[in-house]
C-alpha positions as CSV (number, residue, x, y, z in Angstrom):
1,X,-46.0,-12.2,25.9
2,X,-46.2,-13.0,29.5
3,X,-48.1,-15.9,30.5
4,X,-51.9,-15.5,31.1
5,X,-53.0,-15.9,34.3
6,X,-55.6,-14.3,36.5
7,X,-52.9,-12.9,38.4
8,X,-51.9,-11.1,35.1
9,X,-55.1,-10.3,33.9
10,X,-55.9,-8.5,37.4
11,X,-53.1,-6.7,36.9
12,X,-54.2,-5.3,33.1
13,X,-57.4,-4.7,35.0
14,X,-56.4,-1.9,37.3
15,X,-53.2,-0.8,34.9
16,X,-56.2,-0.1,31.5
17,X,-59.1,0.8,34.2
18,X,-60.1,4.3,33.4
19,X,-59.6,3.6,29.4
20,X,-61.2,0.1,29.9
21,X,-64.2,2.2,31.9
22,X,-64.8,4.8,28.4
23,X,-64.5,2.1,26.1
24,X,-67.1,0.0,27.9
25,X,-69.1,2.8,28.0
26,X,-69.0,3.2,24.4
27,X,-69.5,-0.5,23.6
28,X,-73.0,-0.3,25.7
29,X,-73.9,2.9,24.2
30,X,-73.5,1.3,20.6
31,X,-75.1,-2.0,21.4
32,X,-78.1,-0.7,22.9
33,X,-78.1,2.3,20.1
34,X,-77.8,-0.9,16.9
35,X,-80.5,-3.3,18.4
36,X,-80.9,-6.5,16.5
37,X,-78.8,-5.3,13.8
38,X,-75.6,-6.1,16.3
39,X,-75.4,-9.2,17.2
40,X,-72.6,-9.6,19.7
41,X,-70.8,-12.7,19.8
42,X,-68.0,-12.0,22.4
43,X,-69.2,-11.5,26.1
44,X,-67.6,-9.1,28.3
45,X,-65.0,-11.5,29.6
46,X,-64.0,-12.2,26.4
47,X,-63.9,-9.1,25.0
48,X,-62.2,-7.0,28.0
49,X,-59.5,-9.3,27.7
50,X,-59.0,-9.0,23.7
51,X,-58.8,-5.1,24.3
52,X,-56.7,-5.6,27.4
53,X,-54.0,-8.1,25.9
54,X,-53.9,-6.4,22.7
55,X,-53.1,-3.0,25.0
56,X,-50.0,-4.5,26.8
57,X,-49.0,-6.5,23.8
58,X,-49.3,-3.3,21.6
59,X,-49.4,-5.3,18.3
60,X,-48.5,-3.5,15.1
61,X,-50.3,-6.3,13.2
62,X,-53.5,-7.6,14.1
63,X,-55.2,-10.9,11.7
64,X,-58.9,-11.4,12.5
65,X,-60.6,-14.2,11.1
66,X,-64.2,-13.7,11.5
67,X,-65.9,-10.8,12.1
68,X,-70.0,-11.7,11.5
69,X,-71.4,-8.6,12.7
70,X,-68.0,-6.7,14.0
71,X,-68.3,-7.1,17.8
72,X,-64.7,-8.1,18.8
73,X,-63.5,-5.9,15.6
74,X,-64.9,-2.7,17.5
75,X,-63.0,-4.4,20.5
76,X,-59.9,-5.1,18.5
77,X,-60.1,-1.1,16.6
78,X,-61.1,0.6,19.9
79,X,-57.2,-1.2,21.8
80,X,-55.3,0.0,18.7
81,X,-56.9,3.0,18.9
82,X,-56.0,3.7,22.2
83,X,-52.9,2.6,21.9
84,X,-52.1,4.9,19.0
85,X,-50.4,2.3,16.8
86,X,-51.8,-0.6,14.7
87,X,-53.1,-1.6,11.7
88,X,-56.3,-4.7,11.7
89,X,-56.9,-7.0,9.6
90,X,-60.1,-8.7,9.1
91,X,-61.3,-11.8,6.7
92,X,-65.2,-13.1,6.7
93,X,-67.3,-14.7,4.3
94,X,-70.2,-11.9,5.0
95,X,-69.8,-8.1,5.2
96,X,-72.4,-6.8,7.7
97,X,-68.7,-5.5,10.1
98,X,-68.9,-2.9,7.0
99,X,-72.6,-1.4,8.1
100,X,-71.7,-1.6,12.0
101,X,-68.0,-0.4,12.4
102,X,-67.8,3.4,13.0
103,X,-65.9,5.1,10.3
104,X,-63.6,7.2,13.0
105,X,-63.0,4.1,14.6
106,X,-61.5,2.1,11.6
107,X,-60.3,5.2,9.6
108,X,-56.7,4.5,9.0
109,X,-56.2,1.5,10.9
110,X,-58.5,-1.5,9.1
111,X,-58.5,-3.4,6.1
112,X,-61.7,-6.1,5.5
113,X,-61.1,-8.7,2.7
114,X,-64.6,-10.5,2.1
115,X,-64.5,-13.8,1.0
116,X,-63.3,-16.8,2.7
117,X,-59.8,-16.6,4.0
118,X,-58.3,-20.1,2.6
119,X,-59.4,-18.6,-0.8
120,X,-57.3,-15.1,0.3
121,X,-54.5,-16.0,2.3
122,X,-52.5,-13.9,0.5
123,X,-54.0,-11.1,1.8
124,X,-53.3,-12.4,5.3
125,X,-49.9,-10.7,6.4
126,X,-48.7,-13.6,8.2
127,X,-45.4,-12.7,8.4
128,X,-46.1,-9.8,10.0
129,X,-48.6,-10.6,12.7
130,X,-48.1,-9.8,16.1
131,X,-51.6,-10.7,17.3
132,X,-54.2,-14.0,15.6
133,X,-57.7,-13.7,16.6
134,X,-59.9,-16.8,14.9
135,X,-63.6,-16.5,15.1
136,X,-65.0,-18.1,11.9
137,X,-66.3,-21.7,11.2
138,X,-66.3,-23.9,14.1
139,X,-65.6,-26.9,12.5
140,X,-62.6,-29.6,12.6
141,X,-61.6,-29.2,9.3
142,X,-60.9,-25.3,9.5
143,X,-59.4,-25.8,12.4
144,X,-57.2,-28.2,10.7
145,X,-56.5,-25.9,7.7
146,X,-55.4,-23.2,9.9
147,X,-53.0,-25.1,12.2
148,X,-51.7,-26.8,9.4
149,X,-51.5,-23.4,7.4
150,X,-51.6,-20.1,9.1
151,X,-49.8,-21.2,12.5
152,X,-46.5,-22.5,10.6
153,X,-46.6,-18.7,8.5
154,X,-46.9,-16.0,11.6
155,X,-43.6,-15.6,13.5
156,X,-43.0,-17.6,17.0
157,X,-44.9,-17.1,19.6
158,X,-47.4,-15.1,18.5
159,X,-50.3,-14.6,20.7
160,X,-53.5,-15.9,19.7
161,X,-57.3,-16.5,20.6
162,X,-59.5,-19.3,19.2
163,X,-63.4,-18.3,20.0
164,X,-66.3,-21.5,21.0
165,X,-64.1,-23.9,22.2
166,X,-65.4,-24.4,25.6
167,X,-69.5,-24.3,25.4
168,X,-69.0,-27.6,28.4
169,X,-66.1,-28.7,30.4
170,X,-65.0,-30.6,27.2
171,X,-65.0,-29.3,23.2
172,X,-67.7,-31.0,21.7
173,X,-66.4,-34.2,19.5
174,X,-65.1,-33.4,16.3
175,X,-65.5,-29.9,16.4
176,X,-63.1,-27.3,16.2
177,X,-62.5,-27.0,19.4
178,X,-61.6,-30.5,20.1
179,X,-58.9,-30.1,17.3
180,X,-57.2,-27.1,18.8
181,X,-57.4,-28.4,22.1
182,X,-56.0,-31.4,20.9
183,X,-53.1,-29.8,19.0
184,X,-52.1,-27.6,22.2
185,X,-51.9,-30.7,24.4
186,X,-49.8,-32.8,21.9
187,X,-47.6,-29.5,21.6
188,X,-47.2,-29.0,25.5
189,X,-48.6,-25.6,25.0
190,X,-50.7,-24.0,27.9
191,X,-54.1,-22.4,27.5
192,X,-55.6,-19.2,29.2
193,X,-59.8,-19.6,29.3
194,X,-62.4,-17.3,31.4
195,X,-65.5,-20.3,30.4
196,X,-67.2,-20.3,33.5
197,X,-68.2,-24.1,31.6
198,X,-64.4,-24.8,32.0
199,X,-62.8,-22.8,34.3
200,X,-65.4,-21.6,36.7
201,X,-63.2,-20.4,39.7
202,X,-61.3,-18.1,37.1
203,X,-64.7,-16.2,35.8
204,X,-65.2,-15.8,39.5
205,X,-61.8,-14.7,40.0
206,X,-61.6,-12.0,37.2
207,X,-65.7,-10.9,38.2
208,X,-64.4,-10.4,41.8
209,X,-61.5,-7.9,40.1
210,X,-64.3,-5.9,38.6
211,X,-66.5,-5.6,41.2
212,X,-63.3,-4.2,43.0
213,X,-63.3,-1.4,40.2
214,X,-66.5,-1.1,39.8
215,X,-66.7,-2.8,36.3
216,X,-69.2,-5.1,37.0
217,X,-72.4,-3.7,35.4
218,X,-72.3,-5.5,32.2
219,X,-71.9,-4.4,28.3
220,X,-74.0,-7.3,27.4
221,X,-75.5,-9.8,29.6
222,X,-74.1,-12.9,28.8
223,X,-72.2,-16.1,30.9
224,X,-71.1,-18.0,27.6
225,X,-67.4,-17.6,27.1
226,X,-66.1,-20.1,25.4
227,X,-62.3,-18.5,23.9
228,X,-59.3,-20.0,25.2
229,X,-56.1,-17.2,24.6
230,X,-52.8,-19.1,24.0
231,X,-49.0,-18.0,22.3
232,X,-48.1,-20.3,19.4
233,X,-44.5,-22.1,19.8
């Protein structure tokens, strides 16, 4: 995978505009349509860039740990989708994804395992996965488990996302994101992050970009955006 950078990430922008534009669209239809029974957890930054990445990269696998109410798994089915190819798969302790993902949308191309993933793994095709995304428990010790467990079974360099790491310029002590952050640093491994906590002149950066293509009126309103996107070693 290329390095992430905003330079990069413009340039997804403009290349995934027009099926970025319907896809937003639909999002915004869908949340408005669900109410309080969707509650989304990704914000836009966050989530464009999930559908964007997983565009360029077009994974064949996809792991997602974490769904809660299937936000980012709409995100994640609606970039295989497009891209015609790709099979997600998605682990959580709760099943409300099952009530909220649209049937044409995951027909064919999703498997959920319920349960809690150290209890499944294997039903995690880790040597497979072309794309991680982790969105579950937030603290250190999961964060432990899956560094120490899923990392070392996926194939090199494998892209992958870790959600609520940045909520401040620093992960809050002894969370998961302190761990992860921790373990990329002692690794020598960069980091990719839109937090406008963290990284504020990047969330400008990438809003400037959509105001340029008119993509600026939001899906959901929202300026927490915590993820940091990075390829395992």
């Amino acid at each position: 995978m290329e390095a992430i950078s905003v330079d990069h990430v413009r340039t997804l922008y403009r290349k995934y505009e027009s099926d970025l534009r319907a896809v937003r669209d639909a999002q915004r239809r869908f949340l408005r349509e669900r109410g309080k029974a969707m509650k989304a957890q990704l914000d836009d930054f966050e989530a464009e860039l999930t559908y964007l990445l997983l565009r360029d990269l077009r994974p064949e696998v996809v792991v997602e740990i974490g769904t809660f109410y299937g936000w980012s798994t709409q995100w994640i089915l609606s970039a295989l989708r497009d891209n015609g190819t790709g099979h997600l798969h998605s682990f959580d302790i709760v099943d409300n994804v099952v009530r909220n993902v649209p049937p044409e949308l995951s027909r064919g191309r999703w498997t959920f395992t319920k349960g809690d993933v150290r209890e499944h793994v294997d039903k995690v095709p880790t040597a497979t996965t072309d794309y991680l995304f982790i969105d579950a428990d937030h603290g250190a010790r999961f964060a432990h488990w899956y560094i120490e467990n899923l990392f070392p079974a996926v194939p090199p360099r494998t892209p992958t996302s870790v959600h609520d790491v940045f909520h401040g310029r620093r992960p809050k002590p002894f969370s998961e994101g302190s761990v992860i952050v921790k373990w990329l640093a002692d690794n020598a491994l960069a980091y990719f992050t839109p937090s406008t906590a963290k990284a504020p002149e990047v969330a400008r950066q990438l809003a400037a970009v959509k105001s340029e293509l008119g993509l600026d009126e939001p899906v959901r309103t929202s300026d927490h955006n915590p993820m940091i996107f990075f390829t395992l070693p």
